[in-house]
N, C-alpha and C positions, 0 to 999 in steps of 0.2 A: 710575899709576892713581890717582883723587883716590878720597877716601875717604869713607865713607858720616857723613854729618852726622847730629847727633843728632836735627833737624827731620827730616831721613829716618827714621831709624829710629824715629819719635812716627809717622809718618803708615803704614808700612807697619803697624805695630801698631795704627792705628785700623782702618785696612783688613781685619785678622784678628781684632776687635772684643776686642783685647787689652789689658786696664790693665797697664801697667809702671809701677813707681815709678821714681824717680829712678837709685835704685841698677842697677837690670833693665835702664833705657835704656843708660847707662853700659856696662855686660857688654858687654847683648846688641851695640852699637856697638862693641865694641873686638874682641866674634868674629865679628862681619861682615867687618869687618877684617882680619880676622887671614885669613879665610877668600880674602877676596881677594888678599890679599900672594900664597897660596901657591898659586892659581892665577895670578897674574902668573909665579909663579917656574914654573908648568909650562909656560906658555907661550914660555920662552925656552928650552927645548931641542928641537933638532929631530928631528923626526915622517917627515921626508920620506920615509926607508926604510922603513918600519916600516908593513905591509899595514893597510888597518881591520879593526876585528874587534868583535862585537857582545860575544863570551864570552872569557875569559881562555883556557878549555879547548874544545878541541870537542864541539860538545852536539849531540844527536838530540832528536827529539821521539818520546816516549812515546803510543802513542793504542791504545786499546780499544776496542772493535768497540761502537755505538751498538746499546743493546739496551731496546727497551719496559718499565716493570716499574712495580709497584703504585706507589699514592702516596697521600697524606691527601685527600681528601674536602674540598671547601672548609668545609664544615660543623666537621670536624675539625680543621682547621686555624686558624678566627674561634674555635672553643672555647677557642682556649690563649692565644686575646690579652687582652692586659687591659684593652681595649677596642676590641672589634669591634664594629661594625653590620653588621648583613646578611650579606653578603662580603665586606666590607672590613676592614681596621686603620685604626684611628682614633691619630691619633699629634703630637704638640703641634707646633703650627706653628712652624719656623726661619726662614723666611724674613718681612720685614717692614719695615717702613716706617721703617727707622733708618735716620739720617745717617749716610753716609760720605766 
């Protein structure tokens, strides 16, 4: 399996709008790495017997009967933000017109 170059590992951390210094590319490149090696090594034992299973243990799902009950008031509720208009939250834009 080739291994993640460190021009890879600049561009996925532009991607996640992340500064890494030199040192950080370095690490984080060698435990990508590292991280692959030990899925290569899982992939070389075999699976064939061995049923799929979503949980280690067998699990149920827990449910509670869907029941109506009070709740805040939109009015109540724009009161506690720290800054609402109207009915709304008002909240600092993340999305935006940066290079990726």
């Amino acid at each position: 399996m080739a291994a993640i170059s460190r021009e890879e590992v600049q561009h996925v951390a532009k991607l996640a709008h992340l500064a890494l210094s030199d040192e950080e590319l370095e690490r984080v490149g060698n435990d990508l790495n590292r991280v692959l090696e030990y899925f290569n090594a899982l992939q070389q034992i075999d699976t064939a017997d061995v049923p799929p299973t979503s949980h280690a243990i067998p699990m149920q799902n827990v449910y509670r009967d869907d029941t109506v009950g009070t709740s805040l008031t939109t009015e109540d509720t724009v009161a506690n933000a720290p800054d609402g208009v109207d009915e709304f939250f008002r909240v600092p834009r993340v999305v935006g017109d940066s290079e990726v």
